[in-house]
GUKE-931850 format. One record per residue (C-alpha): x, y, z. Coordinates in pm, 1 decimal, padded with zeros to 6 digits. Layout:
<zakes>
<px: X; py: Y; pz: Z>
...
</zakes>
This chain:
<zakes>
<px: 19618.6; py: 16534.9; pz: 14975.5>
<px: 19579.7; py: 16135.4; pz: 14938.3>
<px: 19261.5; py: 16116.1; pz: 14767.4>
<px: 19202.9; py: 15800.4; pz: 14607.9>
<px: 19187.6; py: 15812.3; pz: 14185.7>
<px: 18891.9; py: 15712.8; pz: 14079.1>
<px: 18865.0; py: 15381.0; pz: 13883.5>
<px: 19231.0; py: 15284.7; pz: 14050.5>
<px: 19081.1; py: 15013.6; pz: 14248.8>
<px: 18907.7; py: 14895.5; pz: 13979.2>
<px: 19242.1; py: 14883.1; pz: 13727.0>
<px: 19388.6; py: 14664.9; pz: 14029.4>
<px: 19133.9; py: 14437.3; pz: 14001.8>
<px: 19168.9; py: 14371.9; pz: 13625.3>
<px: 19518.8; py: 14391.8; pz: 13650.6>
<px: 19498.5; py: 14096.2; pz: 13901.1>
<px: 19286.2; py: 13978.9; pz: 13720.5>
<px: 19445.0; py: 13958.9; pz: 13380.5>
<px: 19772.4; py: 13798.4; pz: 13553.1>
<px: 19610.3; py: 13437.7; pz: 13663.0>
<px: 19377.0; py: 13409.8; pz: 13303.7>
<px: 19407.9; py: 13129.4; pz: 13112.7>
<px: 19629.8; py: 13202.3; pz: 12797.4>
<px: 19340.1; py: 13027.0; pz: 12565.7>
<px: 19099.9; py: 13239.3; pz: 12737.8>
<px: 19295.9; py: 13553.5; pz: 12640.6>
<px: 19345.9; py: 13420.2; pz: 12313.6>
<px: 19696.7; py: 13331.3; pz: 12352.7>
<px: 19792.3; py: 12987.0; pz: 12170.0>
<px: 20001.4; py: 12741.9; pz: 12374.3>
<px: 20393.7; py: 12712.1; pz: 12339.4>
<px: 20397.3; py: 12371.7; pz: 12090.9>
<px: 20616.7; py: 12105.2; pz: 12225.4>
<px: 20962.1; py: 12132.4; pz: 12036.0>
<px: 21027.7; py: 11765.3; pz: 12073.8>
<px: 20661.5; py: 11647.3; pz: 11933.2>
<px: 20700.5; py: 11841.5; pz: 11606.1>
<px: 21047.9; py: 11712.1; pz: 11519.0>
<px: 20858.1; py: 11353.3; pz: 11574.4>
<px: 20616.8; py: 11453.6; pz: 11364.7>
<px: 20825.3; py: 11609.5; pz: 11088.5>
<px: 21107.4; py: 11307.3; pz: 11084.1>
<px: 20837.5; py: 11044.0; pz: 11078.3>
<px: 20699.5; py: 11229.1; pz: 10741.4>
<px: 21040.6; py: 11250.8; pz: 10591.3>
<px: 21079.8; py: 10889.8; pz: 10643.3>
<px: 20783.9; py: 10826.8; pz: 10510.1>
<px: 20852.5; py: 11019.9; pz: 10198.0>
<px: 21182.1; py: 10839.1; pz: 10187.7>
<px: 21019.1; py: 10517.5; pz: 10172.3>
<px: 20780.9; py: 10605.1; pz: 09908.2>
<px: 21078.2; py: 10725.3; pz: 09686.3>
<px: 21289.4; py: 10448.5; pz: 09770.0>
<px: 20941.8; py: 10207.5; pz: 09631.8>
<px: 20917.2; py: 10383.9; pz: 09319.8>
<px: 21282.0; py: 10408.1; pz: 09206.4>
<px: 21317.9; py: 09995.1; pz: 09287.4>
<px: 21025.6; py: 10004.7; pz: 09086.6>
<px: 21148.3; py: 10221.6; pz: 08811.6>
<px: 21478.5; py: 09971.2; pz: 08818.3>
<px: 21256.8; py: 09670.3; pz: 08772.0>
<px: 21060.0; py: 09837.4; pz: 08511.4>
<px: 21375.7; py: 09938.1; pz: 08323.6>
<px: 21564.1; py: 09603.6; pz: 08376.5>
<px: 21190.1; py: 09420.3; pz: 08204.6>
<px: 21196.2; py: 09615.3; pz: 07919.7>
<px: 21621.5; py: 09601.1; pz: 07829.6>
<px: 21563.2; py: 09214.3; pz: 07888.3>
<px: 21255.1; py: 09237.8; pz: 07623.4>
<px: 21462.5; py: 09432.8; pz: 07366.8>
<px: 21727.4; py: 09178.5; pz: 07374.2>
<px: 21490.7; py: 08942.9; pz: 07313.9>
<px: 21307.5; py: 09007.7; pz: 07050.3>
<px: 21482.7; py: 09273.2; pz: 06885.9>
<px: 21541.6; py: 09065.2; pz: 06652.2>
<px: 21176.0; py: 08981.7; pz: 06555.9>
<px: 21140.0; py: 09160.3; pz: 06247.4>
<px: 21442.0; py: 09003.0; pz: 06104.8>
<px: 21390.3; py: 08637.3; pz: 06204.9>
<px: 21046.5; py: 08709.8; pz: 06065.2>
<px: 21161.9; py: 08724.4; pz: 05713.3>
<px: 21386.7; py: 08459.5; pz: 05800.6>
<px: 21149.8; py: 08196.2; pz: 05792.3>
<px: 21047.0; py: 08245.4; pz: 05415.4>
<px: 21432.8; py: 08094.9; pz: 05353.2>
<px: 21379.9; py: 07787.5; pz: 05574.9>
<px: 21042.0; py: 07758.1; pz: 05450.6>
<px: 21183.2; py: 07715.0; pz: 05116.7>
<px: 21533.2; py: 07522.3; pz: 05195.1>
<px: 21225.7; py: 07264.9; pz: 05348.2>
<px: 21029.2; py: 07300.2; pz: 05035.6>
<px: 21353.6; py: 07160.1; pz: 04835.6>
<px: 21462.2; py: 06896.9; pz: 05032.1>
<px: 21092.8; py: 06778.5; pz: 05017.9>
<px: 21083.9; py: 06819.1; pz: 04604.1>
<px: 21407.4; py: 06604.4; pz: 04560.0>
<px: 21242.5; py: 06228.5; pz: 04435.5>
<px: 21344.3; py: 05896.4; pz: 04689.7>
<px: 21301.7; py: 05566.1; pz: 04614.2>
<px: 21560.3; py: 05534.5; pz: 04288.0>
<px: 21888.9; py: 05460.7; pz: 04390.6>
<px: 22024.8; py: 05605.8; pz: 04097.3>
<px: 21873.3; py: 05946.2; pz: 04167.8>
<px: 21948.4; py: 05903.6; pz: 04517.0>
<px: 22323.4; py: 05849.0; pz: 04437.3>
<px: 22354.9; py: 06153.8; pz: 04202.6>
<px: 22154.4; py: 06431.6; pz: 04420.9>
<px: 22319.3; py: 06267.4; pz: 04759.5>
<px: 22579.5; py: 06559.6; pz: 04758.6>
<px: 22340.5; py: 06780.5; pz: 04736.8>
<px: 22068.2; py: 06696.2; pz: 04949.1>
<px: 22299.5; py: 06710.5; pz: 05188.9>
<px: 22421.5; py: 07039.3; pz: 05092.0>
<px: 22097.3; py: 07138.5; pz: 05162.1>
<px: 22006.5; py: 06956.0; pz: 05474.6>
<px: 22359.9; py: 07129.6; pz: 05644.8>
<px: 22211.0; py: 07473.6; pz: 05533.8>
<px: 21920.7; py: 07450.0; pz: 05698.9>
<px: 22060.0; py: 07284.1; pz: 05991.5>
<px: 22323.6; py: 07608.1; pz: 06021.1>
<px: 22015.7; py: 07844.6; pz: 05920.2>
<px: 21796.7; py: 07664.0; pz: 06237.3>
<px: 22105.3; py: 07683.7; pz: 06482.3>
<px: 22135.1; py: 08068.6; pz: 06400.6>
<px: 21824.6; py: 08127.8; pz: 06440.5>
<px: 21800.6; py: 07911.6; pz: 06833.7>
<px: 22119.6; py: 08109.1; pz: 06920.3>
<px: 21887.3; py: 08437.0; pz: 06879.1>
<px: 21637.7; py: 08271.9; pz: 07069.3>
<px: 21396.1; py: 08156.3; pz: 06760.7>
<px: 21305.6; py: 07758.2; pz: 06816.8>
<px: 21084.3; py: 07594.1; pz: 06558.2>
<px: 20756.7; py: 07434.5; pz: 06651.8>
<px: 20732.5; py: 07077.5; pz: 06621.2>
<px: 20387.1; py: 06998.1; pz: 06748.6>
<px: 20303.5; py: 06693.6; pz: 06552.9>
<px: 20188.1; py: 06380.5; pz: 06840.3>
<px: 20110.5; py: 06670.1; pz: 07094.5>
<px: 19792.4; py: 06824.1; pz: 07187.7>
<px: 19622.1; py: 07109.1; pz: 06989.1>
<px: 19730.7; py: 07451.7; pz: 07190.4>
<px: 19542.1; py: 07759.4; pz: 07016.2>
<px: 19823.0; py: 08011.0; pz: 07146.3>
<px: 20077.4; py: 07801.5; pz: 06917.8>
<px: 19931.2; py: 07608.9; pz: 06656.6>
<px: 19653.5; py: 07705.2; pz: 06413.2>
<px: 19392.4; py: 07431.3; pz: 06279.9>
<px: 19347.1; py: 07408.8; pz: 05922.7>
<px: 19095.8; py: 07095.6; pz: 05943.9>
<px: 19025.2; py: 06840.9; pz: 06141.6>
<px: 19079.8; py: 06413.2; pz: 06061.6>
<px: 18881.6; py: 06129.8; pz: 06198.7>
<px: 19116.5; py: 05906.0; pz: 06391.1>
<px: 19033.7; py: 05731.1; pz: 06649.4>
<px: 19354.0; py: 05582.8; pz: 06779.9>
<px: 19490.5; py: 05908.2; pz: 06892.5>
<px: 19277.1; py: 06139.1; pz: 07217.4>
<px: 19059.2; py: 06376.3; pz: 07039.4>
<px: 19275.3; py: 06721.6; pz: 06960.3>
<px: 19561.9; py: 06562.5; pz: 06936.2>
<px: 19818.7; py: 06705.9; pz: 06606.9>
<px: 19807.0; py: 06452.7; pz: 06407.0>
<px: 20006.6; py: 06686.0; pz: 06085.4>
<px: 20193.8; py: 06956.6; pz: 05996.3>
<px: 20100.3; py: 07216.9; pz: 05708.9>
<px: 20319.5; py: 07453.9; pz: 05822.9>
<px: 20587.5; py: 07449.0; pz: 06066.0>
<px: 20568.9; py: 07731.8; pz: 06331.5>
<px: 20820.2; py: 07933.4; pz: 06516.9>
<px: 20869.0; py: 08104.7; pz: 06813.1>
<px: 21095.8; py: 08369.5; pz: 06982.8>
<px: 21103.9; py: 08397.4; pz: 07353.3>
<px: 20753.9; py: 08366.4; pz: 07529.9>
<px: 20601.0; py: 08476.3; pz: 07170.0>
<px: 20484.0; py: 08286.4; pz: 06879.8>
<px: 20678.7; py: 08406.8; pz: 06551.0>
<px: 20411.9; py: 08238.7; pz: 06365.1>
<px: 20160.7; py: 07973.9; pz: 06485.4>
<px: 20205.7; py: 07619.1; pz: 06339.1>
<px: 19904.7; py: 07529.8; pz: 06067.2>
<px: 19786.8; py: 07173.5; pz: 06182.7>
<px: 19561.7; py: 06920.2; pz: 06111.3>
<px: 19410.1; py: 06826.1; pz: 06419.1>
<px: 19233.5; py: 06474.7; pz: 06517.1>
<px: 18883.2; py: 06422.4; pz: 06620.7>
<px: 18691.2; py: 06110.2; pz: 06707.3>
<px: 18943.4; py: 05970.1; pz: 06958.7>
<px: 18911.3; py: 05929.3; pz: 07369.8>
<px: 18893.7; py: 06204.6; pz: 07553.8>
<px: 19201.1; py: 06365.2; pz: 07625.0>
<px: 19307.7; py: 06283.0; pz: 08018.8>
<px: 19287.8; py: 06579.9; pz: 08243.2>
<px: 19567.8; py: 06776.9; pz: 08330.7>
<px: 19706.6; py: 06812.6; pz: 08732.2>
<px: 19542.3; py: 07130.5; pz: 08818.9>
<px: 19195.7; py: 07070.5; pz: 08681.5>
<px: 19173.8; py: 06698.1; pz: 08819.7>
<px: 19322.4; py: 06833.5; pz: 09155.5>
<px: 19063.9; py: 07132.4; pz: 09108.9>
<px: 18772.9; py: 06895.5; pz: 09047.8>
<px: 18901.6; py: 06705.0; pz: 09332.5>
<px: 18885.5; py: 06954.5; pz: 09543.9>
<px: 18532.9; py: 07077.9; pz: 09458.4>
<px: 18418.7; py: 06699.4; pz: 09480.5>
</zakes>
């Protein structure tokens, strides 16, 4: 017998049917192209190479800062304390009396005793990079120099140091220990500097 199975042409159909369906339409996801995703992935490694590569030159720098600032002013504390023994070598060359050439024959020796001490005391300290202020005749700079009081002279621009109290010292970029000045008032003006005369230039 050739009977025809019920529901057979109907299988055929789907069956055909099923065999020119879009894959997305059956819920199949598309074969990814091999060659975009190793574009993909080697442009993210680079990236990620690049940011590393930033942060250890960065790291370097940071590390290379700091070992130049320990050099520097490791010595801080030390040169600190320093300064009360050429405070006081300065206070004794300024106590000997001048003006009697009999005293000035007899304490010659050891004035100058003195003076070579403090010269060899200063030079130790410049080698450790430790410079002394010596402001006196410049103008007043509040990162440096401290003012005490101020004197009326007129022949000098106004905030100009006109004396020293103290003497001041600094290591590196850093003040050791601002200068105490006196500091004069009643004079000209003090002339601009460049960048605020070529600043009001400019606005002008």
């Amino acid at each position: 017998m050739n009977q025809d199975t019920p529901g057979n042409g109907a299988t055929g159909e789907a069956m055909a049917a099923g065999n020119g369906a879009d894959p997305e339409a059956a819920g199949v996801e598309p074969v990814a192209d091999p060659i975009a995703a190793l574009e993909a992935e080697k442009l993210d490694l680079k990236d990620r190479l690049m940011r590393a590569l930033a942060d250890m030159e960065n790291v370097r720098r940071r590390a290379e800062r700091e070992a130049v600032d320990a050099r520097t002013y490791a010595v801080t504390g030390f040169a600190r304390d320093m300064l009360t023994v050429a405070d006081n070598i300065r206070r004794a060359l300024e106590s000997v009396p001048r003006g009697d050439p009999a005293v000035d024959d007899a304490v010659k020796p050891f004035v100058e005793g003195i003076e070579l001490t403090e010269r060899d005391l200063l030079t130790t300290l410049s080698r450790h990079g430790v410079k002394r202020l010596e402001p006196e005749g410049s103008r007043f700079d509040p990162n440096m120099h401290q003012a005490m009081f101020e004197v009326a002279n007129e022949t000098v621009p106004n905030g100009t140091v006109v004396q020293v109290i103290q003497t001041g010292y600094a290591i590196g970029d850093r003040v050791l220990r601002p200068a105490l000045v006196g500091v004069a008032k009643g004079g000209q003006r003090p002339a601009p500097s460049s960048d605020a005369q070529g600043k009001a230039d400019s606005e002008g």
